[in-house]
PyMOL Python script that loads the backbone (N, CA, C, O; Angstrom):
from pymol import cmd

cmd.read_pdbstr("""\
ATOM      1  N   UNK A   1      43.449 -34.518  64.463  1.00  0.00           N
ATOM      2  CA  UNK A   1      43.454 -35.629  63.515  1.00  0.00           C
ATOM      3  C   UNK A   1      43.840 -35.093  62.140  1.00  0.00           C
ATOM      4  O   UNK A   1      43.833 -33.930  61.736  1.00  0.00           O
ATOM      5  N   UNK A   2      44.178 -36.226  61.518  1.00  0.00           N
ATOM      6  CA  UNK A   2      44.783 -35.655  59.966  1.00  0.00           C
ATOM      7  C   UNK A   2      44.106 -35.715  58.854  1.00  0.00           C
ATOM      8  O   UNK A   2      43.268 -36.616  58.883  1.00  0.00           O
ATOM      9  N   UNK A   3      44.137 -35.075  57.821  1.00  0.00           N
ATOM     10  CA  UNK A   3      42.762 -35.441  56.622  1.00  0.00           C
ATOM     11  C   UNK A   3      42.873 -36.851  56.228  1.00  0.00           C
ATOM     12  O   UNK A   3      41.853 -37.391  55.799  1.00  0.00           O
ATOM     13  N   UNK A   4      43.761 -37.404  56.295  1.00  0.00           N
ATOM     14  CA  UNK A   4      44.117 -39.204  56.286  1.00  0.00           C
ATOM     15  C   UNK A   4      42.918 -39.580  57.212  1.00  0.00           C
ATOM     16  O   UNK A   4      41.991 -40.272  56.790  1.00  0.00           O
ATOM     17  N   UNK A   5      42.966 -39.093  58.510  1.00  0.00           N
ATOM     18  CA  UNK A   5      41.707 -40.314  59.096  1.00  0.00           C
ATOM     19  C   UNK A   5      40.292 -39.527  59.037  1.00  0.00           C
ATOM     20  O   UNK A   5      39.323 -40.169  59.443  1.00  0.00           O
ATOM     21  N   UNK A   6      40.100 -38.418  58.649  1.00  0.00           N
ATOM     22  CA  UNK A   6      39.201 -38.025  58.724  1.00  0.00           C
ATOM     23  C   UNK A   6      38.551 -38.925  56.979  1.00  0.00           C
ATOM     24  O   UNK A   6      37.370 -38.890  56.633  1.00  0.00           O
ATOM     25  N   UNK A   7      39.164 -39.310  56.536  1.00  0.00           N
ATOM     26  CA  UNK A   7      38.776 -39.760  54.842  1.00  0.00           C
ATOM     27  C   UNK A   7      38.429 -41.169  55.452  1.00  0.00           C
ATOM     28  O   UNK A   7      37.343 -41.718  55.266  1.00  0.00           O
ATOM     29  N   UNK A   8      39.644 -41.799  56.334  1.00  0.00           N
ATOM     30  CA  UNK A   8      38.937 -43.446  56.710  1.00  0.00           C
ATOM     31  C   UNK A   8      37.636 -43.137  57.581  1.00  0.00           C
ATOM     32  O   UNK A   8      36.700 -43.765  57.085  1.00  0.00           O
ATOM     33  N   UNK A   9      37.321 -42.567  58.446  1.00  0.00           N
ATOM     34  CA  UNK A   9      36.484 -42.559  58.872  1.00  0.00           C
ATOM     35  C   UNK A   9      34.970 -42.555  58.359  1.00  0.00           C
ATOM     36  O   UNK A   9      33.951 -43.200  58.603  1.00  0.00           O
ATOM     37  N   UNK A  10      35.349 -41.475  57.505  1.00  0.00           N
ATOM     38  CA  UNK A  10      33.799 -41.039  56.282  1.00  0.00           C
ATOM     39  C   UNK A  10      33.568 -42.588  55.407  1.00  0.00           C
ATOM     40  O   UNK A  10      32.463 -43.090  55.205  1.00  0.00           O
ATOM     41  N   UNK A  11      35.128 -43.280  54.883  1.00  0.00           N
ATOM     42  CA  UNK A  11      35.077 -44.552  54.292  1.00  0.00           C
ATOM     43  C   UNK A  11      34.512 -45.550  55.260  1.00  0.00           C
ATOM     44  O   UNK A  11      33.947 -46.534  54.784  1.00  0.00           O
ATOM     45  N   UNK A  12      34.601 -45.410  56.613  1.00  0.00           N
ATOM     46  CA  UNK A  12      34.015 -46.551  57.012  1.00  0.00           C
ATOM     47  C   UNK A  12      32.630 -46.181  57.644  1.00  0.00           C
ATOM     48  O   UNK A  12      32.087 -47.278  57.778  1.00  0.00           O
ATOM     49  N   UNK A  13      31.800 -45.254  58.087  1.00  0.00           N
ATOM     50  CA  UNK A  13      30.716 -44.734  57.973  1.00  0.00           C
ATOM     51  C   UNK A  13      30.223 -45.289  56.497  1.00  0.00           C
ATOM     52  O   UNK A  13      29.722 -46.409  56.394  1.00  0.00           O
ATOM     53  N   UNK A  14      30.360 -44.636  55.649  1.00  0.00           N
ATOM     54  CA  UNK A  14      29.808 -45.097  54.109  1.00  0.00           C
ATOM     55  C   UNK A  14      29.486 -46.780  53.898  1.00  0.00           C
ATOM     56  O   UNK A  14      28.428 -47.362  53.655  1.00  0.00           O
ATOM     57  N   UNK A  15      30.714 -47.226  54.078  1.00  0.00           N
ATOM     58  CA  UNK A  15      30.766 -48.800  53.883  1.00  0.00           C
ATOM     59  C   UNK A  15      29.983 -49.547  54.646  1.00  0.00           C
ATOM     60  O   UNK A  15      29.474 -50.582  54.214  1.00  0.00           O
ATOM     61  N   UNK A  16      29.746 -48.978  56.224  1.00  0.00           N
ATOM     62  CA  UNK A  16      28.893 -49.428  57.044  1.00  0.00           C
ATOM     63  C   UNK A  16      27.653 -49.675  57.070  1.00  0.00           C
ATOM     64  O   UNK A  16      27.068 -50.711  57.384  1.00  0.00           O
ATOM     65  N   UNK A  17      27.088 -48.240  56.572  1.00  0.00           N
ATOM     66  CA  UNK A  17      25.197 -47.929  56.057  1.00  0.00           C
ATOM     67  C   UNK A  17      25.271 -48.785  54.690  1.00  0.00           C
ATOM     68  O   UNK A  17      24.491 -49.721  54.515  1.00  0.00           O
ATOM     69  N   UNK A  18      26.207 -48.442  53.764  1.00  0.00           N
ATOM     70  CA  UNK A  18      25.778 -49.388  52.889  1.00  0.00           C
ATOM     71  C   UNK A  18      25.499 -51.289  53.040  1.00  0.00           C
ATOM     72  O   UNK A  18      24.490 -51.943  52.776  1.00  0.00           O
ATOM     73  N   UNK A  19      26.445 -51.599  53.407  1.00  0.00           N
ATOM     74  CA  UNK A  19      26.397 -52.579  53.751  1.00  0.00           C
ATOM     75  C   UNK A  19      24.867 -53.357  54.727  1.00  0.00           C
ATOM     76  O   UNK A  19      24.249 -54.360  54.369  1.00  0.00           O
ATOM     77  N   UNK A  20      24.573 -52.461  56.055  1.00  0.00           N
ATOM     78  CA  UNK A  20      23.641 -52.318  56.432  1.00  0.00           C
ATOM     79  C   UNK A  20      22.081 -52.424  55.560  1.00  0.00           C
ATOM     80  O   UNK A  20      21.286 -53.362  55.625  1.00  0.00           O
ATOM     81  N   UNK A  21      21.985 -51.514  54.976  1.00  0.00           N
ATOM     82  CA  UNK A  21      20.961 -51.121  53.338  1.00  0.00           C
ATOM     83  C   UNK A  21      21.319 -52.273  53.020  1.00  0.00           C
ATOM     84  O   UNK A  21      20.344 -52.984  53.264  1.00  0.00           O
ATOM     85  N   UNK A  22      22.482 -53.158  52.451  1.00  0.00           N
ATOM     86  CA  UNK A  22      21.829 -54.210  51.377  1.00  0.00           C
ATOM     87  C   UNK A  22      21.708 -55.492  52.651  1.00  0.00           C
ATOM     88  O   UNK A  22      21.340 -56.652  52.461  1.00  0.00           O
ATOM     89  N   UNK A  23      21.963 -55.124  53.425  1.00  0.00           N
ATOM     90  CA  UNK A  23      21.641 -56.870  54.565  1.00  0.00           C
ATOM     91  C   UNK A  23      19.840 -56.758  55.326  1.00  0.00           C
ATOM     92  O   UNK A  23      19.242 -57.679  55.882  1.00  0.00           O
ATOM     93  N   UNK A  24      19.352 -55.362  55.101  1.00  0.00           N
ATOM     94  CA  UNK A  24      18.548 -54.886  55.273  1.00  0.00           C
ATOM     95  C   UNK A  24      16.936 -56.045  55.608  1.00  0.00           C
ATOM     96  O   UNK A  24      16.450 -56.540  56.625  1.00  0.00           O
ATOM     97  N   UNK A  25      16.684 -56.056  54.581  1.00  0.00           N
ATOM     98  CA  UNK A  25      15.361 -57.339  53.856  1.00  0.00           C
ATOM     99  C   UNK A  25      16.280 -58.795  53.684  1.00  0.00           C
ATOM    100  O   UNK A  25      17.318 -59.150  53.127  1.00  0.00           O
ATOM    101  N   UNK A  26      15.359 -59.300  54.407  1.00  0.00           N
ATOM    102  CA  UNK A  26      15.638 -61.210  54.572  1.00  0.00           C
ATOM    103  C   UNK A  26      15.414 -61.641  53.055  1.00  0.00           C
ATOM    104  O   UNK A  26      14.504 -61.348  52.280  1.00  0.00           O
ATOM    105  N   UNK A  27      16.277 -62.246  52.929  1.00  0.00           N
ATOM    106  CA  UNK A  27      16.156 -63.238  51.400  1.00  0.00           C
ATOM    107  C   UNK A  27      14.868 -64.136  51.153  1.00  0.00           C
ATOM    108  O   UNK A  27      14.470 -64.453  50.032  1.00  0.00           O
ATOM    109  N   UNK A  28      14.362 -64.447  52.170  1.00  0.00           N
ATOM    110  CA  UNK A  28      13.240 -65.394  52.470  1.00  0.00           C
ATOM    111  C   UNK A  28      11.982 -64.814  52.639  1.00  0.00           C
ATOM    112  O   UNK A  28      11.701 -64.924  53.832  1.00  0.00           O
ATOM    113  N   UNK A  29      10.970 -64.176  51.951  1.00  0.00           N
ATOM    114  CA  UNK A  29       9.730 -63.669  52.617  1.00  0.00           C
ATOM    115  C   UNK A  29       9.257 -64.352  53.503  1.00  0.00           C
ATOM    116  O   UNK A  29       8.875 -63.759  54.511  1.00  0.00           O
ATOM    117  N   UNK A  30       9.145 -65.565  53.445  1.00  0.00           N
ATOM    118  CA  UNK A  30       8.098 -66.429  54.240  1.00  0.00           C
ATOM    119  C   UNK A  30       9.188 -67.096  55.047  1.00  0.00           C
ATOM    120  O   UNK A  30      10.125 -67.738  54.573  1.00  0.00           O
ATOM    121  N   UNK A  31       8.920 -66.837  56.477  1.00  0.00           N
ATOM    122  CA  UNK A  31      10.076 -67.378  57.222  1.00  0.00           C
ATOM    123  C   UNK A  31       9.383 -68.964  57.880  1.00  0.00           C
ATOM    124  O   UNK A  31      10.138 -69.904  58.132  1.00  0.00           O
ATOM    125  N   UNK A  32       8.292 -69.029  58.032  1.00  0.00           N
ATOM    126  CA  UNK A  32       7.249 -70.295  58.068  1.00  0.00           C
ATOM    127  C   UNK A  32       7.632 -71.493  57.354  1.00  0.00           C
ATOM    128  O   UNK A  32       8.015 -72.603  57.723  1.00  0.00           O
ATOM    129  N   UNK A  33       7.333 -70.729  55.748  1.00  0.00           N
ATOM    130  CA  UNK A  33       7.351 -71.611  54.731  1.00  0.00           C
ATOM    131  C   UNK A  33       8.590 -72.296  54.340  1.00  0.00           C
ATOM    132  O   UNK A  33       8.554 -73.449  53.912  1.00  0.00           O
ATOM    133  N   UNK A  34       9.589 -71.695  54.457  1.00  0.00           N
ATOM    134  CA  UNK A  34      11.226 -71.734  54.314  1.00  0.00           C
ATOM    135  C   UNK A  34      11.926 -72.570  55.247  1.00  0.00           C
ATOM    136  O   UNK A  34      12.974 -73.196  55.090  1.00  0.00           O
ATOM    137  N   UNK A  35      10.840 -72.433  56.684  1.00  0.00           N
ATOM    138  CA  UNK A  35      11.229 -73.580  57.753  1.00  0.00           C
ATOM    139  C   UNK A  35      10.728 -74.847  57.151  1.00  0.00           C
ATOM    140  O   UNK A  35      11.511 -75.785  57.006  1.00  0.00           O
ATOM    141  N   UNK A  36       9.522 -74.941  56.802  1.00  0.00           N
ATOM    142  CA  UNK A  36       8.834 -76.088  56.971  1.00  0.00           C
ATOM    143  C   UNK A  36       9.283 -77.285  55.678  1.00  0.00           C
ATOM    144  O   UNK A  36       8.820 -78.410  55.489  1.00  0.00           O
ATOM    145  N   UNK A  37      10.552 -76.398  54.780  1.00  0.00           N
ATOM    146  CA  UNK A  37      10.830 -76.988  53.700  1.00  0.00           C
ATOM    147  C   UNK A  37      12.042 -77.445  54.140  1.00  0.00           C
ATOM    148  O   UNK A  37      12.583 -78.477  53.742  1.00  0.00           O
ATOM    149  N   UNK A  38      12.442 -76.739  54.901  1.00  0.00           N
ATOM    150  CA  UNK A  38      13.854 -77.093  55.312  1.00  0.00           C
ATOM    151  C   UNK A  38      13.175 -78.629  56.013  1.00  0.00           C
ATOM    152  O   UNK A  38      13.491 -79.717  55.532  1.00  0.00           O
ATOM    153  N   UNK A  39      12.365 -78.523  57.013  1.00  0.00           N
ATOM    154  CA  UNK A  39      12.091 -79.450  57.509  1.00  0.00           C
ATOM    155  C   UNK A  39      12.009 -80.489  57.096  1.00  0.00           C
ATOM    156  O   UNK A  39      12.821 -81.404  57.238  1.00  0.00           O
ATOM    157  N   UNK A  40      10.971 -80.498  56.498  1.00  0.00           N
ATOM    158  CA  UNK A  40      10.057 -81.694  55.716  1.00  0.00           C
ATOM    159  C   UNK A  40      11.993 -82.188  54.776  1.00  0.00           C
ATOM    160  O   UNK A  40      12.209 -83.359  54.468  1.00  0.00           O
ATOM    161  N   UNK A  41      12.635 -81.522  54.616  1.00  0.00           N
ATOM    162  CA  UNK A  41      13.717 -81.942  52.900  1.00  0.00           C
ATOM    163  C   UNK A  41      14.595 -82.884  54.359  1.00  0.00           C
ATOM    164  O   UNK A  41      14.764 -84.083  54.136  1.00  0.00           O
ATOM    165  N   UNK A  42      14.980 -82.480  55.404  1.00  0.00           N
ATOM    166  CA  UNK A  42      15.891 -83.379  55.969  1.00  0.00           C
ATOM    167  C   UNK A  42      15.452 -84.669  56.260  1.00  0.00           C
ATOM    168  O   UNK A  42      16.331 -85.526  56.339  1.00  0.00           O
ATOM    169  N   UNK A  43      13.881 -85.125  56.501  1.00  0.00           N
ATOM    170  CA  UNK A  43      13.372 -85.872  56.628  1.00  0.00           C
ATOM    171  C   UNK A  43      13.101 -86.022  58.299  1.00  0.00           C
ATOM    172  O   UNK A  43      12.525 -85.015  58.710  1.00  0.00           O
ATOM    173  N   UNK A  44      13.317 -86.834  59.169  1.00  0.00           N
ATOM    174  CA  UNK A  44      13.006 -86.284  60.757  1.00  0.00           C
ATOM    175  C   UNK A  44      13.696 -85.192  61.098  1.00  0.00           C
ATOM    176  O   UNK A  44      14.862 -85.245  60.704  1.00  0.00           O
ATOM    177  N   UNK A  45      13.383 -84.120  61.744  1.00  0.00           N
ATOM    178  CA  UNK A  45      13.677 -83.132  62.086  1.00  0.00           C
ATOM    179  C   UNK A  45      14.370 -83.264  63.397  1.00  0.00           C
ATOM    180  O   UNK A  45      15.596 -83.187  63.481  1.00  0.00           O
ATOM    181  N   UNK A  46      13.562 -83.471  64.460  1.00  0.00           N
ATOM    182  CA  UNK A  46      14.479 -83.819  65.680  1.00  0.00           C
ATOM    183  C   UNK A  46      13.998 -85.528  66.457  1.00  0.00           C
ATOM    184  O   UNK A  46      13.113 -85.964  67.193  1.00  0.00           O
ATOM    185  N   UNK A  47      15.233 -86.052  65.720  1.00  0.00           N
ATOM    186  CA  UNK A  47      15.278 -87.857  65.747  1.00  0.00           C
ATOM    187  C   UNK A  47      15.440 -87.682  67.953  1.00  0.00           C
ATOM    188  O   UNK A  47      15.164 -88.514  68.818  1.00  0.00           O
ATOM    189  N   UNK A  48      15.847 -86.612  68.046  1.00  0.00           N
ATOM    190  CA  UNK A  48      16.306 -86.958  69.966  1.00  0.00           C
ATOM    191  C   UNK A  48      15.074 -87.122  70.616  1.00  0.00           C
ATOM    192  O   UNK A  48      15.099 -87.714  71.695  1.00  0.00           O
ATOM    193  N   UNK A  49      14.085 -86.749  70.217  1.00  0.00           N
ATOM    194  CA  UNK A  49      12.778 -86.664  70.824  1.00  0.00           C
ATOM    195  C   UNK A  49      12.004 -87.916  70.706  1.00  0.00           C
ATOM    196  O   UNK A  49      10.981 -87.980  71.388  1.00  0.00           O
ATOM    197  N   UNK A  50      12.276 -88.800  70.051  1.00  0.00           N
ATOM    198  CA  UNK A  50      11.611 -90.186  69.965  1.00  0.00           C
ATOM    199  C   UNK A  50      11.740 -90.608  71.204  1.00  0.00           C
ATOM    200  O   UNK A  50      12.785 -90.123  71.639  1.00  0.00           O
ATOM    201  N   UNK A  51      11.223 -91.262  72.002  1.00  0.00           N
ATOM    202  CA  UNK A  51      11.096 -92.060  73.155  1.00  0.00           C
ATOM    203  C   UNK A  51      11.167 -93.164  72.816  1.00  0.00           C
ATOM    204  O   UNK A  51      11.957 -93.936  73.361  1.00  0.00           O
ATOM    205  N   UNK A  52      10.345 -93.542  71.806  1.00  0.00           N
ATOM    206  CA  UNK A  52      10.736 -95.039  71.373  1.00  0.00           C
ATOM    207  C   UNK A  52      12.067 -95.412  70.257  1.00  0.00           C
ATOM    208  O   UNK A  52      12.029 -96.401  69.525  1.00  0.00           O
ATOM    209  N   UNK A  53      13.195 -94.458  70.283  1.00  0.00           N
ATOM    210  CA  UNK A  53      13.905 -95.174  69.492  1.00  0.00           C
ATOM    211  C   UNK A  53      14.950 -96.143  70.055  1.00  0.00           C
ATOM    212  O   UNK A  53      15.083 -96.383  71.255  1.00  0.00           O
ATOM    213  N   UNK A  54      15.751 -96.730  68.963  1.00  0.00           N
ATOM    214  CA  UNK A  54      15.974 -98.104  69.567  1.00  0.00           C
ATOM    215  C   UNK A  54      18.112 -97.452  68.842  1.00  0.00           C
ATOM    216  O   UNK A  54      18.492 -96.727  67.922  1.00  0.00           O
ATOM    217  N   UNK A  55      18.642 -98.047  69.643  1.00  0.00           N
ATOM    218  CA  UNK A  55      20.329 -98.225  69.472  1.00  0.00           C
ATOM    219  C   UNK A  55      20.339 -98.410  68.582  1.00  0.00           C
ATOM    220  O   UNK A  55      19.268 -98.333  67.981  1.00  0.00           O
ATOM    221  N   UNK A  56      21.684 -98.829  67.781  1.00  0.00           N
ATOM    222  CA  UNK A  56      21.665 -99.293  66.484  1.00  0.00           C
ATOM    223  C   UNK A  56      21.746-101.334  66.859  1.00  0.00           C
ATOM    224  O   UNK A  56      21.323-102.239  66.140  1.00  0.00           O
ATOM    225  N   UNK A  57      22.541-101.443  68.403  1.00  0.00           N
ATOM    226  CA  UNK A  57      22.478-102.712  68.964  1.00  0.00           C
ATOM    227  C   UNK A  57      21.043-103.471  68.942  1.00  0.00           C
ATOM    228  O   UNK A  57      20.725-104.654  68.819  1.00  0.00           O
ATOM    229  N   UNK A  58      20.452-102.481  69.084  1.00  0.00           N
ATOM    230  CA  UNK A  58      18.816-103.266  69.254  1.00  0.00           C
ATOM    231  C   UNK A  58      18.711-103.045  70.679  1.00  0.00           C
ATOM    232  O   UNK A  58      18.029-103.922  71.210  1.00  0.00           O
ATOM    233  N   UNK A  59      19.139-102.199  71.456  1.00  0.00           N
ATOM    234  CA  UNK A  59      18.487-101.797  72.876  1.00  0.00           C
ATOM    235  C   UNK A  59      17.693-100.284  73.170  1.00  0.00           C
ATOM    236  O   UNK A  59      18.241 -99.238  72.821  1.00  0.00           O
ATOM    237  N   UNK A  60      16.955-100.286  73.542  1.00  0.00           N
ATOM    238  CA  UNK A  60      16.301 -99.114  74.051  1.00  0.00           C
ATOM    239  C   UNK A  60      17.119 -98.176  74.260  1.00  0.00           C
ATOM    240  O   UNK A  60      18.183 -98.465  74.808  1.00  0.00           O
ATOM    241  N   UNK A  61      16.815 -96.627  73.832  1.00  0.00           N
ATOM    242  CA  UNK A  61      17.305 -95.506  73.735  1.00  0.00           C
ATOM    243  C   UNK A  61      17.680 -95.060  75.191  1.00  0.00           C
ATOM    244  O   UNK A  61      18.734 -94.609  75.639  1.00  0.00           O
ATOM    245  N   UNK A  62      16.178 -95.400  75.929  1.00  0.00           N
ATOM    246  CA  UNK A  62      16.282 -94.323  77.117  1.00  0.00           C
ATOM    247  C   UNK A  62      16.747 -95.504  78.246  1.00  0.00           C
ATOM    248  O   UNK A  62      16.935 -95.214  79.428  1.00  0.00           O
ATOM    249  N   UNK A  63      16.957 -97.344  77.524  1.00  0.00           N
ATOM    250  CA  UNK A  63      17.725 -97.975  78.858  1.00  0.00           C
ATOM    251  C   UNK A  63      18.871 -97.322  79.428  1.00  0.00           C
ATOM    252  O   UNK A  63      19.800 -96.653  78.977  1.00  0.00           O
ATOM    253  N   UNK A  64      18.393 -97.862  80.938  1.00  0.00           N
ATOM    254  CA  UNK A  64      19.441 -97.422  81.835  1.00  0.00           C
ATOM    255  C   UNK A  64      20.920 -98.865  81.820  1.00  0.00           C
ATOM    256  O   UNK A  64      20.819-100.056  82.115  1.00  0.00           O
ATOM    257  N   UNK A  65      21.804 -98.293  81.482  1.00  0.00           N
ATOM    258  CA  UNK A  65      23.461 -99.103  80.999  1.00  0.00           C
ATOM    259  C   UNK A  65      23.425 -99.348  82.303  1.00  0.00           C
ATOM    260  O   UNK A  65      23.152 -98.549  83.199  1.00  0.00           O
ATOM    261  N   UNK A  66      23.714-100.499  82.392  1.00  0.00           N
ATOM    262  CA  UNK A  66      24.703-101.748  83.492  1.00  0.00           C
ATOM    263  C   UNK A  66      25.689-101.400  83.514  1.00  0.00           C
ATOM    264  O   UNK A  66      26.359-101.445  82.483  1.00  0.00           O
ATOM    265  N   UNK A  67      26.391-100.734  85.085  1.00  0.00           N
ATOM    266  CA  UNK A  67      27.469-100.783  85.379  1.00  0.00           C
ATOM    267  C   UNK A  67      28.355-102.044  85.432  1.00  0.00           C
ATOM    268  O   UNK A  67      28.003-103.067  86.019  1.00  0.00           O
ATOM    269  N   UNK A  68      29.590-101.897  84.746  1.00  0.00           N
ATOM    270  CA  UNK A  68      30.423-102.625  84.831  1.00  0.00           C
ATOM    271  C   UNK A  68      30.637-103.138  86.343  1.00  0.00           C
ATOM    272  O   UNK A  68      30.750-102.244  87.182  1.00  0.00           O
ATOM    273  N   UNK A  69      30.710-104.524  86.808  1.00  0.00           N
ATOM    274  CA  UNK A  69      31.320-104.751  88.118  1.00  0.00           C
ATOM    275  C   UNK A  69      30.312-104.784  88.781  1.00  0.00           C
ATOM    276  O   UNK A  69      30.387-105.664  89.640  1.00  0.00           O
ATOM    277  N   UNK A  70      29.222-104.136  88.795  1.00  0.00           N
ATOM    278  CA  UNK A  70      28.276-104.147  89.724  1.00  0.00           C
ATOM    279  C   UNK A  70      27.025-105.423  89.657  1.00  0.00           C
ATOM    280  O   UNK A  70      26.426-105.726  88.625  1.00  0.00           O
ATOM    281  N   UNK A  71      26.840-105.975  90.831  1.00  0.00           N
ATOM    282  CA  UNK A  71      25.798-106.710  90.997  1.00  0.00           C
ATOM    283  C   UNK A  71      25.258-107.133  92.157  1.00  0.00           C
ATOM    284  O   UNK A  71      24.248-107.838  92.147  1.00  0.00           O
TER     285      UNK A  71
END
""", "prot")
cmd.dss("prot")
cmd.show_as("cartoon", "prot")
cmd.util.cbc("prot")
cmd.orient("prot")
């Protein structure tokens, strides 16, 4: 190998750990608290889980649709 890649190599080793080191520690101490804000700020969190929600038609979520043609 040539002192050319032996220099990229050391450059990308270097760039690597560093990079590593600053991604290191989460921005967020409290990973709980940080959820529960996220949460609470969107307002329902997961709307799919209602059983009782309703279409925007005014029919039941979990009705079973009428096949076309069939009767």
């Amino acid at each position: 190998m040539t002192r050319t890649t032996y220099v990229f190599v050391a450059l990308f080793f270097v760039t690597t750990f560093a990079l590593a080191l600053l991604n290191k520690a989460p921005a967020v101490k409290q990973l709980d608290v940080a959820a529960a804000q996220v949460e609470g700020a969107s307002g329902d969190a997961k709307p799919w889980l209602d059983a009782d929600a309703e279409e925007p038609d005014g029919t039941s979520a979990d009705a079973i649709p009428e096949e076309a043609g069939a009767e």
